[in-house]
Every structure is written in C-alpha cells, then in structure tokens.
TORLOKOL-357049 format. One record per residue (C-alpha): residue number from 1; residue in three letters; x, y, z. Coordinates in Angstrom, 3 decimals. Example, Ala and Ser with C-alpha at 12.3 -4.5 7.8 and 13.67 -1.06 7.14 Angstrom:
<rs>
   pos   code       east      north         up
     1    ALA     12.300     -4.500      7.800
     2    SER     13.670     -1.060      7.140
</rs>
This chain:
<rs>
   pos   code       east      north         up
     1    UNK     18.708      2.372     33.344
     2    UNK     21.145      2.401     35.663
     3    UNK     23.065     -0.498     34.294
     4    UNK     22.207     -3.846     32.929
     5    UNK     24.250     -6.802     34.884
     6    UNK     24.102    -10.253     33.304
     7    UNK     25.471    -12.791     35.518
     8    UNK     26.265    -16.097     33.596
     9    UNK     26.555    -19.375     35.131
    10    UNK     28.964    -21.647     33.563
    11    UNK     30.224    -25.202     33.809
    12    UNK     33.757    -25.865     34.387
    13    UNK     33.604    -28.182     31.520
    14    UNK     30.357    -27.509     29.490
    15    UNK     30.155    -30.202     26.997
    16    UNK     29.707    -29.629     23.402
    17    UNK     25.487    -29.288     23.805
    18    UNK     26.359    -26.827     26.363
    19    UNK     28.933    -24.983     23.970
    20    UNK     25.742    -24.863     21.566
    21    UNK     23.024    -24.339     24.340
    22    UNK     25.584    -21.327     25.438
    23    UNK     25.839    -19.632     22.227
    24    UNK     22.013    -19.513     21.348
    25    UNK     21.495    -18.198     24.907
    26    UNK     24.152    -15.599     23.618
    27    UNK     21.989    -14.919     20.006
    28    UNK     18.925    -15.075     22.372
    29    UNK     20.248    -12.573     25.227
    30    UNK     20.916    -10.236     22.014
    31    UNK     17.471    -10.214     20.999
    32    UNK     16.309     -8.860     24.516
    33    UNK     19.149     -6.324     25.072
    34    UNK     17.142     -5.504     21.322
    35    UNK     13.974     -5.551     21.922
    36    UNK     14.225     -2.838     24.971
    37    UNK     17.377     -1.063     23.104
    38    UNK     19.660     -1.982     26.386
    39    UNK     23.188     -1.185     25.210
    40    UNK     24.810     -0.253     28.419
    41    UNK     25.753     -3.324     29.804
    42    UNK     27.931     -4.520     32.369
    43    UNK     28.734     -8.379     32.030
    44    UNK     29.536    -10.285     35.233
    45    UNK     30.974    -13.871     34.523
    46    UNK     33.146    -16.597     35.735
    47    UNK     34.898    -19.151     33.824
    48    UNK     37.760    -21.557     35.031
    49    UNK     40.070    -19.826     35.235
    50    UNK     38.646    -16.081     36.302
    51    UNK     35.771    -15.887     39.180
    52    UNK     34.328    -12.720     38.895
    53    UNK     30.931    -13.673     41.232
    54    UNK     30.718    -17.348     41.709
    55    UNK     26.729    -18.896     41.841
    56    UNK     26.878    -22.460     42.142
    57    UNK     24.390    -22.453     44.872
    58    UNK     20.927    -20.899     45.733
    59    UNK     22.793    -19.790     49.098
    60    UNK     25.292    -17.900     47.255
    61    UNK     22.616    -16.711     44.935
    62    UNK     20.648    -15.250     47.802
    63    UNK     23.976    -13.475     49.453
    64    UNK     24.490    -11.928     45.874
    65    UNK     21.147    -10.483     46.343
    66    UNK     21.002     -9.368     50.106
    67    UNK     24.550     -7.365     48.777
    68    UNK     22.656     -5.875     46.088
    69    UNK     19.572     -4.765     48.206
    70    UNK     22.080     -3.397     51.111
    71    UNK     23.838     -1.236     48.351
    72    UNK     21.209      0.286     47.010
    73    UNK     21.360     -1.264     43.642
    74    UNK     17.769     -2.385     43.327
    75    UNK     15.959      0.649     42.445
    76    UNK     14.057      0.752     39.256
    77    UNK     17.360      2.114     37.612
    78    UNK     18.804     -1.514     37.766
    79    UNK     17.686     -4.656     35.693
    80    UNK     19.473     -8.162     36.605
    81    UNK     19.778    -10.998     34.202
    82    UNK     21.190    -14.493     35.698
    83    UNK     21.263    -17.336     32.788
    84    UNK     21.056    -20.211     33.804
    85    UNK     20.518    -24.072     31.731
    86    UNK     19.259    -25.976     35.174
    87    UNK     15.492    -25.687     33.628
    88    UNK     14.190    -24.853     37.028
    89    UNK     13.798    -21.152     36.180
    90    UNK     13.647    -19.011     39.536
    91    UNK     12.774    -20.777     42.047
    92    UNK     12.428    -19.601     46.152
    93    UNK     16.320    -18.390     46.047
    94    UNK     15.387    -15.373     48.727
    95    UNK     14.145    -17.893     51.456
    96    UNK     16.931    -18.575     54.001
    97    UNK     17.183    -21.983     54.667
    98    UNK     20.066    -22.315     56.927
    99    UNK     18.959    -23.974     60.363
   100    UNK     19.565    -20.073     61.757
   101    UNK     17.883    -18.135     60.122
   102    UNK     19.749    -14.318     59.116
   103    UNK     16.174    -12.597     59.131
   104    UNK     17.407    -10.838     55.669
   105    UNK     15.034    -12.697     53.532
   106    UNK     12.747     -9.576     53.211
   107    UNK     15.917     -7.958     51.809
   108    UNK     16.760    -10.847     49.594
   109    UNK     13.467    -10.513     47.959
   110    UNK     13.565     -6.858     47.638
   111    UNK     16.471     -7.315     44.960
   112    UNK     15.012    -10.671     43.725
   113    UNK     11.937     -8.529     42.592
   114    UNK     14.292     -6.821     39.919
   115    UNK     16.018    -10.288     38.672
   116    UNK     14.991    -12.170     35.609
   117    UNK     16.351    -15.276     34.952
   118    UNK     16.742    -16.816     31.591
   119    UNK     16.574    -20.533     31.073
   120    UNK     16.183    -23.629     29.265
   121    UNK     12.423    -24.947     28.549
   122    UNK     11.767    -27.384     31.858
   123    UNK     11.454    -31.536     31.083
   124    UNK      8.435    -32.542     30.338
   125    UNK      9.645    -35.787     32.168
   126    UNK      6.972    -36.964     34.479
   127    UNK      7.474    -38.972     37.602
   128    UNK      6.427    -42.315     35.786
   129    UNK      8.560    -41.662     33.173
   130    UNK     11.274    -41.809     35.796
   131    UNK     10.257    -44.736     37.522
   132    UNK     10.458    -46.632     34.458
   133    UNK     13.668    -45.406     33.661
   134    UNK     14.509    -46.906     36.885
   135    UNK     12.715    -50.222     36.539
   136    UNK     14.572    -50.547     33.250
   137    UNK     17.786    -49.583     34.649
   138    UNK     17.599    -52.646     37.130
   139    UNK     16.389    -55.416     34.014
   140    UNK     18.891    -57.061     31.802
   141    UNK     21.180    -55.907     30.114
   142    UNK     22.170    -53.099     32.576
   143    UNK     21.334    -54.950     35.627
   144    UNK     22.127    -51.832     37.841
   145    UNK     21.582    -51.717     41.493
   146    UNK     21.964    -48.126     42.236
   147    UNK     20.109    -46.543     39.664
   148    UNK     17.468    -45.012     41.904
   149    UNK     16.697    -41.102     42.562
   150    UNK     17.558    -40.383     38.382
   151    UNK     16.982    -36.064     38.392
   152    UNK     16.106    -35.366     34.601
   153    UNK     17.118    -31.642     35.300
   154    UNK     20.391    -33.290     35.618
   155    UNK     20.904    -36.573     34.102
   156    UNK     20.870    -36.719     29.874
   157    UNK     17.617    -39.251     30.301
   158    UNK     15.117    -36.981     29.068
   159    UNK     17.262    -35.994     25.675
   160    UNK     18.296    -39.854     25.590
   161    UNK     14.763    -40.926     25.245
   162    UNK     13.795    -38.053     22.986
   163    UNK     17.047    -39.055     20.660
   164    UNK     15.180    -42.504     20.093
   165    UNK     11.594    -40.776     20.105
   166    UNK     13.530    -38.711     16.803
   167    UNK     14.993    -42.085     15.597
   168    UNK     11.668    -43.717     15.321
   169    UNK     10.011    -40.228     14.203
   170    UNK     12.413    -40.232     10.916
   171    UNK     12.108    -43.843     10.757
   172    UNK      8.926    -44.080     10.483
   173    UNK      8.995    -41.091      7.500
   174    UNK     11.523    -42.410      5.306
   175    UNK      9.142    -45.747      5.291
   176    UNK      6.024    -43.683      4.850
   177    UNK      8.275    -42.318      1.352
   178    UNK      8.880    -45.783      0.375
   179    UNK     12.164    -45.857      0.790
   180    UNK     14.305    -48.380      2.940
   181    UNK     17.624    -49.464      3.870
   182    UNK     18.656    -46.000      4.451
   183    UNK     22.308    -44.817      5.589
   184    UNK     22.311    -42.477      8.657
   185    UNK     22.985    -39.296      6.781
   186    UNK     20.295    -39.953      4.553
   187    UNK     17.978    -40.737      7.950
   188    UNK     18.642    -37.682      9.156
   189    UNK     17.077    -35.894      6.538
   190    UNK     13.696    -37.021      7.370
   191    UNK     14.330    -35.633     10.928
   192    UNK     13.443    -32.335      9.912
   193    UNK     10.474    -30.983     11.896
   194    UNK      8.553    -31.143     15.658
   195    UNK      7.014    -32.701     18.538
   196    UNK      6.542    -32.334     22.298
   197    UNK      9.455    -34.666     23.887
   198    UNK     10.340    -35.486     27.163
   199    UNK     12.795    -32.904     27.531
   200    UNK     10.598    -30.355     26.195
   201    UNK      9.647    -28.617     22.487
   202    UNK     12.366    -30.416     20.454
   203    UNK     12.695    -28.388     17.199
   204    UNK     15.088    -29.919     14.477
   205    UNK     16.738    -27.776     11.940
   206    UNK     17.622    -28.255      8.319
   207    UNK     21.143    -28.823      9.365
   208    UNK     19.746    -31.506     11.653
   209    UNK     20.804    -29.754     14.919
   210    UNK     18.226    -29.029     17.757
   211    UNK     16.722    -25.212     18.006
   212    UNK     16.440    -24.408     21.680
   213    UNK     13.630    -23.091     23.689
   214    UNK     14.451    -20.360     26.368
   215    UNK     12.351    -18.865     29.045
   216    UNK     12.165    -15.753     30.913
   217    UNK     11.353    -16.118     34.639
   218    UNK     10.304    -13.174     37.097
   219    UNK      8.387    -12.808     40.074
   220    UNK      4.820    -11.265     39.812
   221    UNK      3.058     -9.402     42.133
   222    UNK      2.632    -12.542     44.529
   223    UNK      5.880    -13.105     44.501
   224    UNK      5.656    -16.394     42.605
   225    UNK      7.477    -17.467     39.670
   226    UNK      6.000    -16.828     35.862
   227    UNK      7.161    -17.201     32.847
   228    UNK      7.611    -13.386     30.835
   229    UNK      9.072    -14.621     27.805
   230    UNK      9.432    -17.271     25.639
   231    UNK     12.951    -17.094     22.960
   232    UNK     12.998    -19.800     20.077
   233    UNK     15.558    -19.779     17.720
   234    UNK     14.208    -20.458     14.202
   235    UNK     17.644    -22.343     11.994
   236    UNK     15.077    -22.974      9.168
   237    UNK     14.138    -19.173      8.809
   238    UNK     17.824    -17.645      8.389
   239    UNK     19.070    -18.173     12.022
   240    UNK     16.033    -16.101     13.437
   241    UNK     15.262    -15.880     16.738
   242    UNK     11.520    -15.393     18.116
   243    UNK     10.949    -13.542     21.216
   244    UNK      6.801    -14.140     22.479
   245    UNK      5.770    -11.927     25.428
   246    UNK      3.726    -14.043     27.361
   247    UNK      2.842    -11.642     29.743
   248    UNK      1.677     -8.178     28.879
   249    UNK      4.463     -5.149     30.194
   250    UNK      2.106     -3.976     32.781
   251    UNK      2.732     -7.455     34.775
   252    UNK      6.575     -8.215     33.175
   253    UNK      7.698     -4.467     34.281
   254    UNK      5.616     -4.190     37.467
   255    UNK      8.753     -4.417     39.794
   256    UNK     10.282     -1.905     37.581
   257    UNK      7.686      1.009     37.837
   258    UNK      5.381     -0.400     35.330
   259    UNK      8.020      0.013     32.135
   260    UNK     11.326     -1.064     31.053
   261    UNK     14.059      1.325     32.301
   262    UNK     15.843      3.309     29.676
   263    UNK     18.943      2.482     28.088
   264    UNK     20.500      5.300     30.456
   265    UNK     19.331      7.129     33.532
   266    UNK     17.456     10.696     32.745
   267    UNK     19.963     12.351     34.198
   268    UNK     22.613     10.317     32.827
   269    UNK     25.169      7.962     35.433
   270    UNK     26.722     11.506     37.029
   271    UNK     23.252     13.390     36.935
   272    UNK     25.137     16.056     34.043
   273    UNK     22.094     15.406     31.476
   274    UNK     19.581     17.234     34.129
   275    UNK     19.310     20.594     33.973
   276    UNK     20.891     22.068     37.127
   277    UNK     18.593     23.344     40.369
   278    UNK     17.830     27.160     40.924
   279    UNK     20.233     27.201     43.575
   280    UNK     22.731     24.969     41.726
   281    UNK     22.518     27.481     38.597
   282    UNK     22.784     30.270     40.778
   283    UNK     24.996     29.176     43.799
   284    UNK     26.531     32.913     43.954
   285    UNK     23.683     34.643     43.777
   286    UNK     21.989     32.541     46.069
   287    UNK     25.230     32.483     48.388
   288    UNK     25.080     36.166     48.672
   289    UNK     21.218     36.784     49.331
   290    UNK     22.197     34.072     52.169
   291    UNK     25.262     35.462     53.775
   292    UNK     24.770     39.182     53.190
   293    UNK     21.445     38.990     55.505
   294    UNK     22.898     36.855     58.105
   295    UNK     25.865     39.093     58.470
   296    UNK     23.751     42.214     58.476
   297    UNK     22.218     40.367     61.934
   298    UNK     25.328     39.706     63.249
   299    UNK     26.647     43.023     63.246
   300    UNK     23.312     44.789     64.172
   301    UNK     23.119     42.309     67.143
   302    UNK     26.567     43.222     67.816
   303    UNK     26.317     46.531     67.488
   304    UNK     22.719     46.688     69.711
   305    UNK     25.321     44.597     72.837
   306    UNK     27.849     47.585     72.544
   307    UNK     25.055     50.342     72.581
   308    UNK     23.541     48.469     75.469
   309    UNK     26.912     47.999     77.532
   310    UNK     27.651     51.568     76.797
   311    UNK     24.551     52.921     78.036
   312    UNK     25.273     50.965     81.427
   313    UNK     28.709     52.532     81.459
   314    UNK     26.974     56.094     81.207
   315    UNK     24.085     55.088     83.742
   316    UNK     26.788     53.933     86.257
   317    UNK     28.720     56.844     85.957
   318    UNK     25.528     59.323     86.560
   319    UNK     24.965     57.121     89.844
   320    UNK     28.366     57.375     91.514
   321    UNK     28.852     61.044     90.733
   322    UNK     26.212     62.508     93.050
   323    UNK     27.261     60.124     95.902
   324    UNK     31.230     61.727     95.402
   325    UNK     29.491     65.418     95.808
   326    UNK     27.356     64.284     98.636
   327    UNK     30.284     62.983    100.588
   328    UNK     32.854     66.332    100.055
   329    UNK     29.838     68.393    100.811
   330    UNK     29.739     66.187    104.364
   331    UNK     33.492     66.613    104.820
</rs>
C-alpha cells in the first residue's frame, strides 16, 4: 500500500464521553490496521492548537478529496480512513452543492471510492420520538418555547432517554432480586448487560461504563453508502474488541482491485524492491548497441555526401577540359 492516511476529526473541546468515545475508536482503529497487517501509516490530525487538514464541513471534505484525485493519490496503492462520531457515516460528501457548480464532482468521487469512514452506531431515534421530546419540552416544568428542530445526531436526547431506559432496566432487577432501598453504587451493579436504546446497541460493562459500537462505511459499486464493518468493544471479555465483516472482501475491497493493498507497495515507496528492467540492468550494454549503430550511419552517410561531391568535382573537371583544348586549337 502506498500509505495508509487516517484523518481524525476532533472537537475543540470533546467532553469526557468524547475523551472515552475517542480512545475506543483508537483500540478499535488498532484492530483494523491488525486485521489487514497495515503498519505504515501516516496520521493526519488537527487539534486546537495544530491544524494539520481541517474537516469541519462536507465542503471542505469534498476539496480534500478533489486534491487527492488531482494528485494522483487514489490509485489502489492508497487506503483513506476519516473517523468521525457524527453517526451519519458517509454520506453524499462528493456532490457539489454550491449554487455554481465546479463540475469536479466526478473527481470528488473518484477519491471518495477509496475512503472509509469509521463511525459511531446511528440513533435509533425515530421522528416520533422527537416530536415528543418536543411536546414535552413545551409542558411544565420546562415550559420552553424554542425547543423545536431537536437533531439527536447532535443533541445528548437520545443517550438522556437511554440513561433513564438503564435506570428503570436496573431498577426493575434489583426488585426482581428482592432487594430494595438500594444506594446508587449498589444500583449500578444490576446495570450490567443489553438492550436496543434510542441511541443505538447500548452495551454496559462490569465497570458500569458503556462499550461502544463502531461502523465502517464505504461506497459499493452503486456508489451508495454500506456498512463494511461492524467494531464492538467487549470490557467484560478482557478489553476485547470484535471486528464482524458484514460484507464479504469481494464487495468491501472492490474499489481497491478486489483485495486489501499490502502493507507496502511491491516495489517498495522508491520502486528498489523490483528487480530492475533489461535495459535498466544493462544500460551500457544497451547504450552501446544503440549509439555504436547510429554513429556507424552517420559517418557512412557522411562519408557517401563526400564521395558524391567528389565525384562531381571530377565530372566537372572532365567537362571543362575539352572545351580549354577546343578553344587553343581555334586560336
């Protein structure tokens, strides 16, 4: 493989979640660089404080990829990773949607053909669940006015609602035991376990912290979005992380010549792993069989115009001789 680039998008102030979410994206970015043995990797990132590429927008996201497809970097030599934790997974990034359109979208999909993009599991939040919300939101005690157009990619009111979905789910277990009156540590043992929430598979660990879900996007033959992977990391089983291939390689690798590029090119980054051409092995040789012919031509060709002007010379001469002895002969 040419080279690996990972581009990470960060939050100017990711919260502590995020610092979590971020570090089991880490463990779970670990397992794929694994799973293909991918150790030549080049890691492209921004933080606060240093900006190395900067993709807070789909606009900047499809300029990033226009670059890449003008430069030649999206040959099946190249495999690009953008993480992301919006839960929208790929999404149309190559369309142009700028009043004006550039025309360049054919090129922005050329390189968006080699991305993948890792993210969280997608809400299950449905579009009743968020008009409740909203209908709540406006009743005593809240009494908002302005609580309308709630995005559960964005807001917390997906994990809010699961967090009291978990509440009543340990609740409800602890009574099941018998056992009552319980003190919040001791609730949060009976948290332990499973279910389908609104922000997705929510997975609670022995140490009572949430197990995330990730998701690897890429574009199929259609060009629509699929899922490739699916990355859970298992607390309860020694910190182990599961990687599922939900597609087979034939459809995950298409893009990429139908398998996984190699951890480095055939021929290595500077081509010295090939073995070198006839002519490369034998430049001098073949330098000489080159030349030595040529310059043969030249200096028959120049020899054959000096015969030639020499035989005019001689022909010339015989001509103007018999006219001098016909003229004394006259005198």
């Amino acid at each position: 493989m040419g080279m690996l680039l990972v581009l990470v998008r960060v939050t100017r102030r990711p919260s502590g979640r995020q610092v979590i979410q971020m570090m089991s994206q880490a463990r779970a970015l670990t397992l794929l660089f694994e799973r293909y043995q991918w150790s030549e990797v080049a890691v492209i990132y921004y933080t606060q404080r240093v900006i190395v590429v900067c993709l807070e927008s789909n606009e900047m996201r499809r300029n990033l990829m226009i670059s890449i497809a003008e430069q030649g970097m999206d040959t099946n030599d190249y495999v690009w990773l953008m993480i992301e934790t919006r839960k929208l997974g790929f999404g149309d990034v190559w369309k142009d949607t700028k009043p004006i359109p550039d025309g360049k979208d054919a090129l922005a999909l050329r390189a968006a053909r080699k991305f993948f993009v890792i993210d969280c599991e997608p809400v299950n939040s449905s579009a009743q669940f968020v008009a409740d919300v909203e209908a709540k939101m406006r009743e005593p005690p809240y009494n908002c006015t302005d609580c309308d157009g709630i995005d559960p990619t964005v807001s917390q009111v997906s994990e809010l609602a699961d967090a009291m979905m978990l509440y009543a789910v340990a609740l409800n277990r602890s009574l099941a035991a018998g056992l009552s009156n319980l003190t919040g540590s001791e609730l949060a043992n009976f948290s332990t376990g499973q279910f389908e929430g609104f922000s997705g598979t929510v997975i609670i660990n022995e140490n009572s912290t949430r197990d995330p879900v990730f998701l690897v996007y890429g574009l199929n033959s259609s060009n629509q979005q699929i899922v490739m992977l699916k990355i859970t990391e298992r607390t309860l089983e020694s910190g182990s992380l599961q990687i599922e291939a939900v597609q087979p390689p034939s459809v995950m690798w298409a893009s990429h010549g139908g398998s996984p590029p190699q951890n480095r090119p055939p021929c290595d980054y500077d081509g010295s792993a090939c073995p070198p051409s006839f002519v490369e092995k034998y430049l001098a040789i073949t330098l000489v069989a080159v030349i030595v012919p040529i310059s043969l031509l030249i200096v028959a060709f120049l020899i054959l115009l000096r015969y030639r002007k020499l035989e005019e010379e001689r022909l010339n001469d015989l001509c103007e001789n018999p006219v001098r002895n016909f003229e004394e002969k006259n005198y």
